[in-house]
C-alpha positions as CSV (number, residue, x, y, z in Angstrom):
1,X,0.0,0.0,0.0
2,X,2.7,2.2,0.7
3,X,4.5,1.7,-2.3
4,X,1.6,2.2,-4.3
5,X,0.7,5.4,-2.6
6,X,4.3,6.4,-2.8
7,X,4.4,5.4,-7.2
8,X,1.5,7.5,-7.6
9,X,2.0,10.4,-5.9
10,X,5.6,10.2,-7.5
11,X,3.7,10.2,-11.0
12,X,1.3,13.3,-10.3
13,X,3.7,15.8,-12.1
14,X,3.4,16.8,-15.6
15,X,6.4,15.9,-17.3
16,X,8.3,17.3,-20.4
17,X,9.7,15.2,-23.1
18,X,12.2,16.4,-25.9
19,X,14.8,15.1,-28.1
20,X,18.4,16.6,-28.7
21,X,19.2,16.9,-32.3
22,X,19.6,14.0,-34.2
23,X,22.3,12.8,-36.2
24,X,21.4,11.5,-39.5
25,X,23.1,7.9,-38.2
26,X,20.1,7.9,-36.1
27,X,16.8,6.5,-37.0
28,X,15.0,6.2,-33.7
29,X,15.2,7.5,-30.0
30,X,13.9,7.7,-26.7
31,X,12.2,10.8,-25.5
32,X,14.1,11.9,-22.7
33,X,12.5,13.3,-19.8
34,X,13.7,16.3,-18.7
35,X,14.7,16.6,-14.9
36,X,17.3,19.2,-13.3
37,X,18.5,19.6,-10.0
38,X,15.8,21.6,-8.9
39,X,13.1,18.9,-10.4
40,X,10.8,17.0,-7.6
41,X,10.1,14.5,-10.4
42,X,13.1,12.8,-9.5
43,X,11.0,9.3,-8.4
44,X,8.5,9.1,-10.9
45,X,8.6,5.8,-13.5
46,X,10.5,6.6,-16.9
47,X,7.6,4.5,-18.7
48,X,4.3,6.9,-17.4
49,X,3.1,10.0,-19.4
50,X,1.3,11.7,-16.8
51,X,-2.0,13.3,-18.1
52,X,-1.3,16.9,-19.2
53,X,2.0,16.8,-20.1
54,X,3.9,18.5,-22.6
55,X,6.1,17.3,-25.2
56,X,8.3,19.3,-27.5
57,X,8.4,18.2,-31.5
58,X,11.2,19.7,-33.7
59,X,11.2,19.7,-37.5
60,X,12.5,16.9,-39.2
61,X,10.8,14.8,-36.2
62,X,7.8,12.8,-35.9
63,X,6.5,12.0,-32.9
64,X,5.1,8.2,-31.5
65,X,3.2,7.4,-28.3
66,X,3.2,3.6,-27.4
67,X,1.6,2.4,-25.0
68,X,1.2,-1.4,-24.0
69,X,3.3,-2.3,-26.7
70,X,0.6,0.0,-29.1
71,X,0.9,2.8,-31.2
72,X,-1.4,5.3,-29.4
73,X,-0.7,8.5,-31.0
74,X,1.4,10.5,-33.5
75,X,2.2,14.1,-34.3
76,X,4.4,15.0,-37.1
77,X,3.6,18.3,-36.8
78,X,6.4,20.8,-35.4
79,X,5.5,22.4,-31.7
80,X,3.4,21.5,-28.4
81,X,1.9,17.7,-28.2
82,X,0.0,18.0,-25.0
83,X,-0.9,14.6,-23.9
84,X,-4.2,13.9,-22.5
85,X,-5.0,10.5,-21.0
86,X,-7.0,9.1,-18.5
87,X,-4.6,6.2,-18.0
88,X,-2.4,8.2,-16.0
89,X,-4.4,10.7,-14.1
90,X,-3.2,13.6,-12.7
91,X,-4.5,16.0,-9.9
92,X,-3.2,18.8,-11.8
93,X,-5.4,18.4,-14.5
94,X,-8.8,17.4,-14.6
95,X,-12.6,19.4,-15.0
96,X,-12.6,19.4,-11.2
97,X,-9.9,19.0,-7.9
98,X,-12.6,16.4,-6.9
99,X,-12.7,14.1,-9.9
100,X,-9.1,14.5,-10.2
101,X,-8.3,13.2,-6.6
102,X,-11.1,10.1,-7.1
103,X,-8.7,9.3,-10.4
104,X,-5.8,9.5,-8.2
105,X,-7.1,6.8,-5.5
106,X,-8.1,4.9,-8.1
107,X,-4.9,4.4,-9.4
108,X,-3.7,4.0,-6.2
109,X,-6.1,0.6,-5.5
110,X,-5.0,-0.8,-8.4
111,X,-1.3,-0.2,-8.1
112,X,-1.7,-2.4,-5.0
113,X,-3.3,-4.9,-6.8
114,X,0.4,-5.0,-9.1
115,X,2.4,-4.9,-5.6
116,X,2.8,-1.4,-5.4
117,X,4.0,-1.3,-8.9
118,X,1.9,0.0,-11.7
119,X,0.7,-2.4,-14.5
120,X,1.0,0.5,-17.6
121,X,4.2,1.4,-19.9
122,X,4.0,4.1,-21.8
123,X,6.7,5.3,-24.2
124,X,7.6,8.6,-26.3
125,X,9.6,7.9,-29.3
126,X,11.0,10.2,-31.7
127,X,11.4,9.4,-35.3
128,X,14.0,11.1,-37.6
129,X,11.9,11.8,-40.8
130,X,14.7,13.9,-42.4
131,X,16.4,12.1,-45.7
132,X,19.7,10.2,-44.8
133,X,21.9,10.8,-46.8
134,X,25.4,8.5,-47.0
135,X,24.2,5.0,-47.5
136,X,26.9,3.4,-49.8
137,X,26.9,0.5,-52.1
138,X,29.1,-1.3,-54.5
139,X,28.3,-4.6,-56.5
140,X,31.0,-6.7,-55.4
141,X,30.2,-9.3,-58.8
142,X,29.2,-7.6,-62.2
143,X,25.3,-7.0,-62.6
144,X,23.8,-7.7,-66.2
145,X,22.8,-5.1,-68.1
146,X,21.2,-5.0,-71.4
147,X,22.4,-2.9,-74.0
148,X,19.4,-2.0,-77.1
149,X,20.3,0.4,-79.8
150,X,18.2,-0.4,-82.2
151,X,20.2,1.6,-85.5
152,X,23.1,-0.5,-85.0
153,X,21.3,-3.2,-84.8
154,X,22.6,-4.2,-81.1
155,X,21.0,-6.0,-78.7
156,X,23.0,-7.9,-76.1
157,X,23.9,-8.1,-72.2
158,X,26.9,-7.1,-70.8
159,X,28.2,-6.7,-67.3
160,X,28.5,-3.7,-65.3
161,X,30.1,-3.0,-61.9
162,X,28.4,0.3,-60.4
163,X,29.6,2.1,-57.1
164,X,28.1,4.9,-55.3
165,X,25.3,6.0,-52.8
166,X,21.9,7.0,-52.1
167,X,19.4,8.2,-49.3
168,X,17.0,7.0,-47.4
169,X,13.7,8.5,-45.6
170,X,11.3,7.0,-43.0
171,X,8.0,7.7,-44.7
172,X,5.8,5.7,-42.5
173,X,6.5,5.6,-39.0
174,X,4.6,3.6,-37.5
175,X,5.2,0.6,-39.9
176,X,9.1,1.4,-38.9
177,X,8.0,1.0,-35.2
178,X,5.6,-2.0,-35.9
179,X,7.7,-3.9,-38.2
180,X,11.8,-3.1,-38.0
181,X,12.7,-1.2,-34.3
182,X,9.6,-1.8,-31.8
183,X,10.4,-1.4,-28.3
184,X,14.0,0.6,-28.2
185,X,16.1,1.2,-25.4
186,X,18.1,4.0,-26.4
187,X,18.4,4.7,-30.8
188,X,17.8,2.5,-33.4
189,X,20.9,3.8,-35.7
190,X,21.1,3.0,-39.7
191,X,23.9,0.7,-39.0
192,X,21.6,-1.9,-37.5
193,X,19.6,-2.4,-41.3
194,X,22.2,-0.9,-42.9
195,X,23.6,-4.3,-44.4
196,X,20.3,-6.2,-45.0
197,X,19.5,-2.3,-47.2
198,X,22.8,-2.9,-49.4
199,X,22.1,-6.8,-50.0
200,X,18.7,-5.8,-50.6
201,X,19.6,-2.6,-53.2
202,X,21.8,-4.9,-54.9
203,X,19.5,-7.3,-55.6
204,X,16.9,-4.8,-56.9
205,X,19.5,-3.6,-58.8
206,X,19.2,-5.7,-61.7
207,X,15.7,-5.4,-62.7
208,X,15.7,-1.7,-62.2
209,X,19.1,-1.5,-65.0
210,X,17.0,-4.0,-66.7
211,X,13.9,-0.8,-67.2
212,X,16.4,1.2,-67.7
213,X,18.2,-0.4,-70.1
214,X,15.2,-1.4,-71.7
215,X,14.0,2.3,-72.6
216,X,17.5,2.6,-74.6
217,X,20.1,4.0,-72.5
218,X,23.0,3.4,-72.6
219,X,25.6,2.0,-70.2
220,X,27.6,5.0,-70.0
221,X,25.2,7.7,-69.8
222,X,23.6,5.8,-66.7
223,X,24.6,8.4,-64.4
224,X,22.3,10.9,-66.0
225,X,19.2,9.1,-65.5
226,X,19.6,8.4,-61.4
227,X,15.7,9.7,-61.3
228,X,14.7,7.3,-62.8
229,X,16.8,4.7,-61.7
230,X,15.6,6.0,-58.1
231,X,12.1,5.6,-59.1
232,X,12.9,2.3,-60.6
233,X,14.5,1.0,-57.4
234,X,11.2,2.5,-55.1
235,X,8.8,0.4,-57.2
236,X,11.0,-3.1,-57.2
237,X,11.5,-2.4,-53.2
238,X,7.8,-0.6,-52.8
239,X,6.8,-4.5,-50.9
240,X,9.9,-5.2,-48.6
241,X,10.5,-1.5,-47.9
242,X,7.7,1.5,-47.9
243,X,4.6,-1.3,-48.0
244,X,6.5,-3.2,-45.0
245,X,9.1,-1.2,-43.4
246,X,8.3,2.8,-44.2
247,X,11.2,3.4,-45.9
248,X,11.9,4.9,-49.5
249,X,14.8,5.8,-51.4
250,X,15.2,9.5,-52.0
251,X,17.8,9.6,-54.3
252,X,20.4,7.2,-56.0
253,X,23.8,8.5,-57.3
254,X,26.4,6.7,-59.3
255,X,29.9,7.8,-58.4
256,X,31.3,5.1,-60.9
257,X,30.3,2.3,-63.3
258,X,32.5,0.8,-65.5
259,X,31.5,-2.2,-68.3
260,X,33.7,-5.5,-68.6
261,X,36.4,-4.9,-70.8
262,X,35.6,-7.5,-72.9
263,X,32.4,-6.3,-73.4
264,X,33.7,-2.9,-74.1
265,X,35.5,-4.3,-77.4
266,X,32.7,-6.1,-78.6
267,X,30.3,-3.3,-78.3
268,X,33.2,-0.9,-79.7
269,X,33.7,-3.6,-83.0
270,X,30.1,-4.0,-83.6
């Protein structure tokens, strides 16, 4: 009982979440609660929002209430997110002092019930939505590429070995949470997906030079048409990564790409 008491009176204050800047290496964070050394909320649970309070959302963030394990709640939306709640009630909120305090011993009887402790978790998250830039790649065997040029009469596959990078973007944050990072500790940073992205990419790869080459482009003038070889890539990876994980590819650059040598000659004698 006295615990109880003691857990619930600890969670009466409002609280207000932010998040530092984040790097672009970081996907997902924890709102931190902010406390000083003049704070009283210095023994209130980590994992209760108390009802009426305040968290701050910068650009570039999104915002993502859980609670049970649940996506609650989101704001994308730069400012104030005032929670409101009933799950955590709070004596300084609340139509009346009254209502507020019945909450309050409400909470308190069935805290007992969880041996003082209390049976809710309740989680701020903060998304980065900005593009990340930085993600490399480089086809370690050559990918097939189909050369078409219809006045010379050519139409053959050669291979090609492409290096460069592209950028990413969380477009749908709750299928991020849902399906890739759910409950984090701390960050959920690129370099944990970063290698299943690449194989992935790679793989895609080849039907999206196939469209490409398709249309009649050559091998060599590849690098001006990364548009479309982004939008290319987004439709062969629309299932695995915006339908499942809520991630698409911004843009796709092509620092080098070079043709086999062999294949070079031939297309140079025909």
């Amino acid at each position: 009982g006295m615990g109880a008491c003691g857990g619930t009176l600890a969670d009466q204050w409002k609280e207000f979440f932010y998040c530092e800047s984040m790097p672009k290496e970081v996907l997902v964070t924890k709102g931190q609660k902010r406390t000083t050394g003049r704070s009283s909320n210095t023994k209130g649970n980590d994992n209760i929002i108390s009802d009426g309070s305040v968290i701050a959302v910068a650009d570039g963030q999104c915002l993502v209430i859980v609670e049970q394990g649940k996506v609650v709640d989101i704001c994308a939306e730069p400012g104030e997110y005032k929670y409101d709640s009933k799950t955590a009630p709070s004596i300084f909120t609340g139509k009346s002092l009254s209502s507020s305090v019945k909450d309050v011993f409400a909470q308190i009887g069935k805290r007992i019930t969880f041996a003082g402790e209390t049976g809710t978790d309740q989680r701020v998250y903060f998304f980065n939505t900005k593009e990340i830039p930085g993600m490399k790649y480089g086809t370690a065997s050559p990918v097939p590429f189909r050369v078409l040029d219809q006045r010379a009469g050519i139409d053959l596959d050669i291979s090609l070995k492409a290096f460069g990078e592209y950028s990413i973007k969380i477009s749908d944050p709750i299928l991020f949470y849902t399906n890739v990072c759910s409950n984090v500790s701390e960050v959920y940073k690129v370099s944990d997906i970063e290698d299943q992205m690449r194989s992935e990419l790679l793989t895609a790869l080849q039907p999206a030079f196939a469209r490409i080459g398709a249309a009649g482009v050559r091998y060599s003038e590849i690098p001006a048409h990364t548009l479309e070889l982004a939008e290319a890539l987004n439709d062969e990876l629309s299932k695995k990564w915006r339908d499942q994980r809520g991630i698409e590819i911004v843009s796709f650059g092509i620092s080098s790409i070079k043709a086999d040598e062999e294949d070079e000659k031939m297309i140079k004698q025909m």
